[in-house]
N, C-alpha and C positions, 0 to 999 in steps of 0.2 A: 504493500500500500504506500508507505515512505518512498519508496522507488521510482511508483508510478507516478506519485505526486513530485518529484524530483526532474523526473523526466517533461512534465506537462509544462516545471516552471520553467526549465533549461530552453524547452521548443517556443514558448513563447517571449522568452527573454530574446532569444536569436530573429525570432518576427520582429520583434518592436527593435534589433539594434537592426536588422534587415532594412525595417522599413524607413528608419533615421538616416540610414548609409544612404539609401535612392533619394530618397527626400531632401538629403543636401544639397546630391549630386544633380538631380532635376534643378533644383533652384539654380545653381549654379549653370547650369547650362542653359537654360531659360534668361541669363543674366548675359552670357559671355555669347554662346554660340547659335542666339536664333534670329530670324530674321527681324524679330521686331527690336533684339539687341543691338544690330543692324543699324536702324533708322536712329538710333541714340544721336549721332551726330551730324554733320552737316549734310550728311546723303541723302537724311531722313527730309530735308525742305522741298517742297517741292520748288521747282525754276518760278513758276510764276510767283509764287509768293518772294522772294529771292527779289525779282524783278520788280515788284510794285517795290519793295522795301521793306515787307510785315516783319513782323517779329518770329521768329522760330519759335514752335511751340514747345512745349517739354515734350518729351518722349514717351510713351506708355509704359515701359520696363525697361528703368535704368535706374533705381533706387540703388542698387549694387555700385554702380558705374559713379554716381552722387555723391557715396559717399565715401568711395577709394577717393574722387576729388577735391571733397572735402575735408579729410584728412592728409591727404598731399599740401594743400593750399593753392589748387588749381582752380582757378574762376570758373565758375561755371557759367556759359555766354549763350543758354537756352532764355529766350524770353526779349534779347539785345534785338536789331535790328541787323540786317545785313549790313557791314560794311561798305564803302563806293567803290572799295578797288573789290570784294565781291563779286557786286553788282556786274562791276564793267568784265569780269573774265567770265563770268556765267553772261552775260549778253555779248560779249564776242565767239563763246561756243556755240551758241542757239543760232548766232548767223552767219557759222560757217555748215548749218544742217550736211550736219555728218551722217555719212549712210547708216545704214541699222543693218548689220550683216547679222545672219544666223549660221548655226553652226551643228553638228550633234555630236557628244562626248558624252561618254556616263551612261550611258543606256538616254538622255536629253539632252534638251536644246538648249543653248550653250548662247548666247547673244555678247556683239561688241557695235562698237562707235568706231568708223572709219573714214579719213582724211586724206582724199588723195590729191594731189598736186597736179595743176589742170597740166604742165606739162610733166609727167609721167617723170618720179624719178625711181631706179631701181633701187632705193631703200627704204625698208621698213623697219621702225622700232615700235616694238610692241610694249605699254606701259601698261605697269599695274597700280593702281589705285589700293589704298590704305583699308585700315579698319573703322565702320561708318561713315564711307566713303563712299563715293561712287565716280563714275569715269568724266562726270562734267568737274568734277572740283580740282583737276589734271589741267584745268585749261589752261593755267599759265606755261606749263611744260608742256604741254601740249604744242603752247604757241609757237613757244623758242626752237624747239624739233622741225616745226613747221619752217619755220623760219630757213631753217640748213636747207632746204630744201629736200627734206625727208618726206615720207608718207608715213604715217602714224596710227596703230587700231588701239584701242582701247576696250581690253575685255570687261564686262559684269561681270567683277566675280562673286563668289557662292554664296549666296541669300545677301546680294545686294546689287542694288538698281533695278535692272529689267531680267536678273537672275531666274530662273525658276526653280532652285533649290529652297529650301526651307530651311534653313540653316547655311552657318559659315564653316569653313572647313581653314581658315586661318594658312592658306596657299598651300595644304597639302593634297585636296582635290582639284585645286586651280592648276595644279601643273600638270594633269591629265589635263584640261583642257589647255592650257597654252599649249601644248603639244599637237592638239587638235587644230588649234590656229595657226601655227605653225605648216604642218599639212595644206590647212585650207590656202594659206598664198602662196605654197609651191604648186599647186593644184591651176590657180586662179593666172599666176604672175609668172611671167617667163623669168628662171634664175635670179630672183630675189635676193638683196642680203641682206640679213633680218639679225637683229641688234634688240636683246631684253631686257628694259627696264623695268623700274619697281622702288614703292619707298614703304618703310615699315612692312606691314602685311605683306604688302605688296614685293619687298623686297624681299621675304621670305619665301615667296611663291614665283621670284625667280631663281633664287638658289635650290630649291626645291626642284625646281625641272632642269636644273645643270646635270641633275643625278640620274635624269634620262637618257636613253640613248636620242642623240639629239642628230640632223643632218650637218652635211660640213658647209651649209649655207649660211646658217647659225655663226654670224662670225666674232661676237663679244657681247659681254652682259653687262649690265651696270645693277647693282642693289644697293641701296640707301639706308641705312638703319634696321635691317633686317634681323631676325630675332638667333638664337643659334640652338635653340630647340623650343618647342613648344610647354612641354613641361616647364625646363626652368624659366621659362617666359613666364607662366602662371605663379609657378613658384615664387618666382621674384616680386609679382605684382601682391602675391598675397601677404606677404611678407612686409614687403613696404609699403603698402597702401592700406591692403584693410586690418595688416596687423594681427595676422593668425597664432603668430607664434608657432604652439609646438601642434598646432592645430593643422598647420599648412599641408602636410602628408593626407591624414585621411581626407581632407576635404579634397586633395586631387587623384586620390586612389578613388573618393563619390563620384567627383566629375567625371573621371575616364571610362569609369564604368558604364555611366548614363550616356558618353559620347560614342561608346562602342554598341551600344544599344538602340540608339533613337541618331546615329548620324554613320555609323557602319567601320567608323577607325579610330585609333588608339593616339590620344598625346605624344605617347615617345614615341611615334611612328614619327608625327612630324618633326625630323632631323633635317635642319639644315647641314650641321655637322658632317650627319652619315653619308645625304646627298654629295656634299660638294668632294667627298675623297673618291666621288667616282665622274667627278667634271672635267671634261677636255676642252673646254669653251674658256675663253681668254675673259679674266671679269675684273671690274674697278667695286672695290670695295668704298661705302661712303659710311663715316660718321658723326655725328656732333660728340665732344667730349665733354659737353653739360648733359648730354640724355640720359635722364633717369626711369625713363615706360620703359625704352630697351635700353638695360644697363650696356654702356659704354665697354665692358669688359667682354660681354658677346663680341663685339667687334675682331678683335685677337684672335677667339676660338673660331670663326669661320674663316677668316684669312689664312689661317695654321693649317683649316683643315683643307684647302684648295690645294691640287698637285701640280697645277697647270700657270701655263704666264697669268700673271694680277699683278694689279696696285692696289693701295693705300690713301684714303684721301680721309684727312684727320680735318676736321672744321671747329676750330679752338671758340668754346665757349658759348655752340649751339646745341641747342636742346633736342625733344625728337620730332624729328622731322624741318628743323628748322635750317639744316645747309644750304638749303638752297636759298634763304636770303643774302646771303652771303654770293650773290648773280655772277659775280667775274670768274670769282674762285671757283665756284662748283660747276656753270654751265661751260667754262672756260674747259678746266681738267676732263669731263666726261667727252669733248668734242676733239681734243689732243688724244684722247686713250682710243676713242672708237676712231680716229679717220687712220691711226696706224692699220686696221683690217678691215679698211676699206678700198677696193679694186679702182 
């Protein structure tokens, strides 16, 4: 009788920690990798509003997100108006109406933004847009690409923009489809040479597909602050922002679980790391040494782990994502690095 009561409480203590372990991990995934985690930031506007001036609204589910920045000391600029310099690169994308290319990758359809130069030039660089991002907020770099007189696609990636995933996959799904896009303009474009950019997210999910077999038309990468595993990306965030402590392990052993369940792959799957010790593609490494989202010390661990020709572009006392205001220096270095493997 003691036994059986022993047993009854053991099975249901393992329910209730069961159901606490998914229950974290849901939130937590609900928070970081769905699409309406997604729309948290500026991706989430739509253009017209953008374009009148309105204010952004908050987000539906980002309480999470609120108050990592909260505790950072990061302004939160939901509710501000669009800025004018905003304004004017979102209303120089909308009139240069970029085609709307589709694609299929994944068992679906795959959608990007694409800029072609009325006279035809045989380069393309492919840009990946960030997290809560989407491919109009690219448009300054966009421009400047445009400008070399490049041709430029811009993919949705995964549960954002005109995506049709339901969730983000943080550029370890994106680079099955950059590989698809890649295909799709050797398909479309007589001997293309095709150049992969990328900044944060973005920039993981071009180092991410270096670890493909990739064609030798593929002639250099550029990544921007790109993470050096996904794991310790969270790790670090949780750590520093929402202040887990020794809590930070199970709560990403909940996540992973819930992410291999309800999105089909594993955290330490996404290695940049692992990827780039199998890239033969020539890449400019880019980072700020104030960025504290992606700690600055990633930087090291993926350049270390590259086998192949790279550089180093260190941007003294920029945050994340922020090298590129620093206009000489960084569009300068990435135009020097890419025109060496260019024909």
């Amino acid at each position: 009788m003691v036994n059986r009561k022993l047993l009854i409480a053991a099975g249901l203590t393992a329910t209730a920690v069961g159901a606490l372990f998914l229950g974290v991990g849901n939130v937590l995934y609900n928070q970081l990798l769905t699409r309406k985690a997604a729309l948290s930031g500026t991706g989430g506007q739509r253009t017209e509003d953008i374009l009148a001036g309105r204010p952004s609204p908050p987000p539906e589910n980002n309480f999470l997100m609120r108050l990592a920045m909260k505790l950072a000391g990061v302004e939160d600029s939901h509710g501000a108006p669009p800025s004018p310099e905003l304004q004017e690169d979102v209303r120089w994308y909308v009139d240069q109406n970029p085609q709307k290319l589709v694609a299929v990758s994944r068992g679906e359809r795959i959608h990007a933004d694409a800029f072609l130069r009325k006279k035809y030039s045989g380069v393309w660089i492919i840009c990946m847009h960030g997290f809560s991002s989407c491919p109009r907020d690219l448009s300054p770099t966009v421009r400047e690409f445009r400008e070399w007189g490049w041709n430029v696609l811009v993919p949705h990636l995964c549960g954002h923009g005109d995506s049709e995933s339901k969730f983000v996959s943080m550029g370890w799904l994106d680079r099955l489809d950059v590989v698809a896009w890649i295909e799709h303009l050797n398909r479309e474009y007589s001997c293309p040479q095709i150049i992969l950019y990328g900044g944060s997210m973005g920039g993981a999910a071009v180092m991410l597909t270096l670890g493909e077999p990739l064609p030798g038309n593929v002639i250099c990468a550029v990544e921007d602050c790109g993470y050096s595993t996904l794991w310790d990306e969270y790790a670090h965030q949780a750590r520093e922002f929402l202040r887990l402590g020794a809590f930070t392990r199970p709560a990403l052993c909940a996540l992973d679980a819930v992410t291999r369940l309800r999105a089909g792959f594993s955290l330490r799957e996404a290695s940049c790391v692992r990827q780039l010790k199998k890239c033969k593609t020539p890449t400019l490494f880019i980072h700020g040494d104030a960025d504290h989202i992606v700690p600055f010390r990633m930087l090291q661990q993926v350049y270390d782990a590259c086998p192949c020709e790279k550089e180093m572009l260190v941007v003294q006392g920029a945050g994340h994502g922020e090298s590129q205001h620093r206009e000489e220096l960084y569009f300068g270095t990435i135009k020097r690095f890419c025109e060496r493997y260019l024909e």
